[in-house]
N, C-alpha and C positions, 0 to 999 in steps of 0.2 A: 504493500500500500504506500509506503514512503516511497520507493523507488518510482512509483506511476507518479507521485504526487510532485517528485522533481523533474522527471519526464515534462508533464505535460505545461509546469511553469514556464520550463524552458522555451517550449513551442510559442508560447503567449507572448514571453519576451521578447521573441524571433519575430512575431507578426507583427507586433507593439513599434519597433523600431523599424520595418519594412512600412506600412503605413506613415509615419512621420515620413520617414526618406518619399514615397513617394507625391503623398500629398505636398508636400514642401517643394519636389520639382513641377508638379503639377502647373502649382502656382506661378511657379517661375515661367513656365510656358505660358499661359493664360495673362502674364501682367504683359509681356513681351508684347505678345500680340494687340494686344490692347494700345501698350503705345505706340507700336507700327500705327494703328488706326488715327489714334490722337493726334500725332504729331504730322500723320499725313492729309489732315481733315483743315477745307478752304485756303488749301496751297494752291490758287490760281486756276488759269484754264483747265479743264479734265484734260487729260489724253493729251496734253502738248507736248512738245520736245521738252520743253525744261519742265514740266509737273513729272514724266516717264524718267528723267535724270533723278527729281527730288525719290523720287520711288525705288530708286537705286542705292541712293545715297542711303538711306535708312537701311533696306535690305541687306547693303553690304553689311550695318554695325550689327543683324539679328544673328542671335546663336541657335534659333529650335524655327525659324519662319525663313521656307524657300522661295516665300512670291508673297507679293502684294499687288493688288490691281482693284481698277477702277470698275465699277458698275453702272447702268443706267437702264431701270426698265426688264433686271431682271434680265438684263444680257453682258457678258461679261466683256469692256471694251478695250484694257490697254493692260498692261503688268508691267513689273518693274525685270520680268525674266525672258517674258516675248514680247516686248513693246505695244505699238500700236498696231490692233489684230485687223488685219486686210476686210474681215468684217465679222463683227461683235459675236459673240457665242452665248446661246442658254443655257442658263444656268440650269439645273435640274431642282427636284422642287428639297428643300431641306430635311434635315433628321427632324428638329425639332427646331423651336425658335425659344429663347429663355423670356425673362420677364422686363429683362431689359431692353429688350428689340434685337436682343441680338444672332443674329440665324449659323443654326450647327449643320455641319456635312461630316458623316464618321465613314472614316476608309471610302471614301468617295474616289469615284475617274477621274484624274483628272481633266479639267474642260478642255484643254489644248491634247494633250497627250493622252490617248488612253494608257500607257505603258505604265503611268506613276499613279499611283492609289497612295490617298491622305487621307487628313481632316482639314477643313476649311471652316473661316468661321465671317462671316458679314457684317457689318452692321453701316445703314444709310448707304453711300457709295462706294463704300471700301468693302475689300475681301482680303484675306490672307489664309497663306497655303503651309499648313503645320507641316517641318518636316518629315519625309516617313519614318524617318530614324530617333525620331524628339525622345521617346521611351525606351531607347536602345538601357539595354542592361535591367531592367525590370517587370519582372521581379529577376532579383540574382540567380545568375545560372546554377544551377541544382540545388534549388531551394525546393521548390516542388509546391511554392507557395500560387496557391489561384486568385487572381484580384479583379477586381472592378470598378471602374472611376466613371460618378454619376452621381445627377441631381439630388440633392438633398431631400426631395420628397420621393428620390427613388425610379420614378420615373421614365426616367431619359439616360441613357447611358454615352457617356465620352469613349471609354475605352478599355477591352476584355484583356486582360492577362490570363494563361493559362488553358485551362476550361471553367469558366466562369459563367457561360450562360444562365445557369442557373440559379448564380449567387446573386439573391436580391436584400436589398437594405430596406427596413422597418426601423427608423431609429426609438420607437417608442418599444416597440420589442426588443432591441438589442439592449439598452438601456436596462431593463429589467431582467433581462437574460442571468440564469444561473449556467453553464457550462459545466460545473461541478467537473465527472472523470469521461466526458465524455470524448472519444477520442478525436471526433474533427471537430477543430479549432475555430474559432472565428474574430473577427478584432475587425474594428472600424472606427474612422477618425473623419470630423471635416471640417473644412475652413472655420473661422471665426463669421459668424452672421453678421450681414451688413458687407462683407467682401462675395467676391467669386462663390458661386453656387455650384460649391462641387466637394463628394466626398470620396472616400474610399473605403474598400469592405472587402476581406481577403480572409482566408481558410487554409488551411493544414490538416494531414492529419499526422498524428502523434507519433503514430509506427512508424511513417512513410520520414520522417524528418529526426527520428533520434532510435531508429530502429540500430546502428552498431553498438552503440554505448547500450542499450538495454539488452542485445544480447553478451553484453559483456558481465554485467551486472550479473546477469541471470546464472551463468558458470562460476562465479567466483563463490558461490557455497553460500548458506543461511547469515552466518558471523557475519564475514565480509561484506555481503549487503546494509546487514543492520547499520555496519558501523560507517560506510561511506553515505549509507542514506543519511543519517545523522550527521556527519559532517557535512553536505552538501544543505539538507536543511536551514543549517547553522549558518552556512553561509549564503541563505536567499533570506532567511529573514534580516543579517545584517545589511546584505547588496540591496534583496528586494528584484523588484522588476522594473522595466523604463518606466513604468509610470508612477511605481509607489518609489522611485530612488526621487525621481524628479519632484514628487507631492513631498517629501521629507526635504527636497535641497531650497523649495520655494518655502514654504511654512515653517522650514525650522531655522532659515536664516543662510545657508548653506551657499546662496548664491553671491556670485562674486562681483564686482563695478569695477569697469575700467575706465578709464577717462584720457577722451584723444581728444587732443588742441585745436579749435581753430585760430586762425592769424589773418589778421588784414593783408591783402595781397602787398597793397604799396610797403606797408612799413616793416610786415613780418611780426608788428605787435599780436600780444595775445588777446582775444576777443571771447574766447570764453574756453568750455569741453562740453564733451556728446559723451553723457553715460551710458556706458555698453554693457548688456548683461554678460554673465559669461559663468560657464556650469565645466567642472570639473567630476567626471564621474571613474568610480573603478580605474582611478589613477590617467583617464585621457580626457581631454578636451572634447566637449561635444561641442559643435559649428550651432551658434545660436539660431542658422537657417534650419537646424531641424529642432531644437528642446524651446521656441517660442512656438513656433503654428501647435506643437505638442498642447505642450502649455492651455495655450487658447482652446483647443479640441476637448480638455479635461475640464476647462472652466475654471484655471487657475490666471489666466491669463491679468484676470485684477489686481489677482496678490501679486504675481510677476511685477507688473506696474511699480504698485507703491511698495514693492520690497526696493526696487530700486532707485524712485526718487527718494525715500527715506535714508538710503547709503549716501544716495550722492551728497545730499544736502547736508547730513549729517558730516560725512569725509573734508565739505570742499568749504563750509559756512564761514569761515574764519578766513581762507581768501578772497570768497566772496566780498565779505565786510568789510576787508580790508582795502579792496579796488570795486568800488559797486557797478564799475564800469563791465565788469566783468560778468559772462553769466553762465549758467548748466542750462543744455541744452537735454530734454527725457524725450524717448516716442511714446507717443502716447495712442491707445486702440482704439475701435470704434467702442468696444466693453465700457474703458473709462467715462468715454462721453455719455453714454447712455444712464451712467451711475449717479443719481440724484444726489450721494454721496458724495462724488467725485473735488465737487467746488469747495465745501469745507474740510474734506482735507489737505486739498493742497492748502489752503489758505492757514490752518493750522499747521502743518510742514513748514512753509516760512517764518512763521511768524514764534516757532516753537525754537529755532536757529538765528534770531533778531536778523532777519532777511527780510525785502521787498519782493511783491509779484513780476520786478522788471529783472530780477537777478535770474528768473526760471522761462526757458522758452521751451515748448510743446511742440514736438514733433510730431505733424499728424500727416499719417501716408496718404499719397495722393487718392487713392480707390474709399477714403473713409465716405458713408453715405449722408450727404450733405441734405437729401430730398427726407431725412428722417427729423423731424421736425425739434426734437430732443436733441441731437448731436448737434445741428445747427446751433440752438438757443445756446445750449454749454459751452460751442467756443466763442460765441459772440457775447456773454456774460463773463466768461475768463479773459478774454481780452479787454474787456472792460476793466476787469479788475486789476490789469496790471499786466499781466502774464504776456510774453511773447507768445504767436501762432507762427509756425513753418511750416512751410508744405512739402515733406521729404519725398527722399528718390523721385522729384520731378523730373515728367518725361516717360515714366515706367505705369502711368494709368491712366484715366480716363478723363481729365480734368481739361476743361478750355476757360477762353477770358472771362466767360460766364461765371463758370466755377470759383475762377479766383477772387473775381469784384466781390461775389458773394460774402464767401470766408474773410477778406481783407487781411489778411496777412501779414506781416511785418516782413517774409522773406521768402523766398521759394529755395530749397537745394537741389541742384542740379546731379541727378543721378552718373556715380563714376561710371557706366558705361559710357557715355557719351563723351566724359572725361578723357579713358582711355584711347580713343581717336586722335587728339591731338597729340602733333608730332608722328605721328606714324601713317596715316593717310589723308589728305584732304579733305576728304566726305566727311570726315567730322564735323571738321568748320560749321555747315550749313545749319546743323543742327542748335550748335554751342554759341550760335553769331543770332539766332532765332530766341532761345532764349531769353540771351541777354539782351533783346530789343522789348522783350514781353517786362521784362524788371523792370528796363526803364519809360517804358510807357504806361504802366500801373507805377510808376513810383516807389516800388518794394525792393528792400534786400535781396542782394545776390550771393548766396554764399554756395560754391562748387566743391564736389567731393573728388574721393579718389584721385589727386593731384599727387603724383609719386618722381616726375621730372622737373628740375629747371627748364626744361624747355615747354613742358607746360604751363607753368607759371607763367611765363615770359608773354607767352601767348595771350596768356587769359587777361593779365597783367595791362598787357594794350590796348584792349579791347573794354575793360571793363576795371579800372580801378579801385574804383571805392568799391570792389567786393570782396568777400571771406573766403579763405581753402582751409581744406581739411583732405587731408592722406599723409601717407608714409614722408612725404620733403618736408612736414613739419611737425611731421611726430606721428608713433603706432600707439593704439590703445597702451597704456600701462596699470597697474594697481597704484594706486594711490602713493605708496612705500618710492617709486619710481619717476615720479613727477618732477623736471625739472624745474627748478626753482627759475621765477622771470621776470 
């Protein structure tokens, strides 16, 4: 009975962390494409030599998007990978269309080539063409894990791993689910609500995935069992599973804050830091791209929050006070905004460290849903109150001048992918010179990430002086212990 009972934890762990790993890329895929849309949406003529250039331009910077092109009518009329098509193509009619307007095509022909089978996804005049290789590697090869990526009401399916037909999502059954010793597995996770409508939901069975170690267990004689079942016990109730390590490293304090520098480009002065979470588990570093969407999926993602402005405030208060010029920058989720809570604690966080609301800026991602009437109100009462609003990894969602006048912002940050273009190809320019005309025509901060060259500086530096960087040329996250003095 011990020996199945470590058996099968193990399996759960194994799923526990294949979930996070892929919903976490998921994501990544879904924002990408999103800002292909965004950033390609009332760029001029449709279908001209320089819109079919700008459509390149972007294509070049995508990592998981082989095309982009224009539509009109339901017929598909230029790409940034066949240009302008001698004459328009129909589209076929879609998988589904979400709630946003936005139209799905799963393993679809493609419209130009029958040869290449994708996903495609629309919305208004735009398409993009997911690469077919976007989910290469998952689930991992001889895992023997089956998965499924799909709407949150269950619905509508993105994408089968496996044999998975048949694996469908009930979140209010899963939820309630005992699994006890039975031996297929099951585990599922999804986005944070208010982002991307998308989950995932993956199976195992027990035998098929820890079948050598149980036959191994099984010959080593009665004693021997008893006594490594017991140690091994011993050591899942210290380790636990990703989810109870992760519910002890959030709740019990466990988790760590780094803090990387921004600097004013012209002077190099220092302008404030960006608190980073960051989780140490079984002695490795977990990539906060996977123990945050976790996080949020468990419903910890609040505590995450104010564990970590509580560290920061508490670590940096005293150089705050000291230069109040100065300030900490937190992300902040759609979770927090929605929390009726959320306004008097910050306000007692500051005021608990003799700080002002102009010492703490709000980093809220571009995809936060601004049309939910609560989120709205909270950041437009926090900013009243004092508080900076940033609009992070701008560029990587769905946000226009609309968007921005809305929220009013003190500053947008420019997503290091687009960063990483400069000094290496041109095609970045167009992007990073677009930007910086949207800051200074709203009148708002500019502050750029992922800056790792002087010759990016240099760049940005011309172009746009009175703005902020942040990457590795002027410092990597550090613990607090590591901060150099400025």
């Amino acid at each position: 009975m011990a020996g199945r009972h470590i058996e099968l934890g193990q399996v759960d762990d194994e799923l526990a962390g294949h979930n996070a790993r892929l919903l976490a890329h998921a994501l990544r895929v879904a924002q990408e494409g999103n800002r292909l849309i965004a950033a390609a949406a009332d760029r001029g003529v449709p279908c001209s030599e320089a819109d079919v250039a700008t459509l390149r331009v972007l294509l070049f910077n995508a990592t998981y998007i082989r095309d982009i092109g224009r539509t009109l009518g339901g017929m598909l009329r230029c790409s940034a990978a066949w240009g302008r098509l001698p004459q328009p193509l129909l589209l076929p009619p879609p998988a589904f269309t979400l709630a946003n307007g936005r139209q799905l095509w799963v393993g679809a022909t493609n419209i130009v080539d029958s040869r290449i089978v994708g996903d495609m996804v629309a919305y208004r005049d735009l398409i993009v063409f997911t690469a077919p290789d976007a989910f290469d590697g998952f689930p991992e090869p001889g895992s023997g894990i089956d998965a499924k990526l799909l709407t949150r009401d269950g619905a509508h399916v993105y994408r089968l791993f496996g044999r998975a037909n048949d694996l469908d999502l009930d979140l209010a059954r899963e939820a309630s689910a005992d699994q006890g010793f039975a031996p297929e597995r099951r585990a599922w996770a999804c986005a944070p609500e208010g982002g991307p409508d998308v989950c995932v939901v993956s199976r195992l069975r027990s035998d098929a995935w820890f079948q050598f170690p149980a036959r191994v267990l099984s010959v080593a004689g009665a004693l021997a069992l008893a006594f490594l079942a017991g140690l091994c016990v011993l050591w899942r109730l210290h380790a636990g599973s990703a989810k109870t390590e992760l519910r002890k490293a959030i709740l019990g304090g466990d988790i760590q804050v780094h803090y990387q520098p921004l600097r004013q480009l012209a002077t190099r002065r220092l302008a404030g830091f960006e608190a980073l979470a960051r989780w140490r588990a079984r002695g490795q570093d977990v990539s906060p791209s996977l123990f945050v969407p976790l996080a949020e999926a468990m419903g910890l993602g609040r505590a995450l929050s104010r564990r970590v402005t509580s560290q920061a405030l508490r670590d940096l208060h005293q150089r705050l006070r000291d230069n109040p010029e100065l300030y900490i920058s937190i992300n902040v989720s759609a979770a927090d905004l929605k929390d009726a809570g959320y306004r008097n604690f910050l306000m007692d966080a500051v005021n608990e460290h003799g700080l002002t609301p102009a010492n703490v800026a709000l980093e809220i991602t571009e995809g936060t849903p601004l049309s939910d009437g609560h989120v709205l109100s909270m950041v437009k009462t926090l900013r009243g109150k004092g508080f900076k609003v940033f609009i992070d990894d701008f560029g990587t969602g769905h946000s226009n001048l609309n968007y921005l006048a809305e929220l009013q912002a003190d500053a947008i940050k420019l997503d290091r992918s687009f960063t990483g273009a400069i000094g290496a190809e041109d095609a970045g320019t167009l992007i990073v010179d677009h930007v910086i005309n949207i800051s200074r025509e709203l009148g708002i901060s500019l502050i750029i990430e992922g800056i790792e060259t002087e010759e990016q500086a240099s760049y940005l530096l011309a172009r746009q002086p009175a703005a902020v960087g942040q990457g590795w040329l002027f410092g990597r996250p550090v613990p607090l212990s590591e901060i150099v003095a400025d």
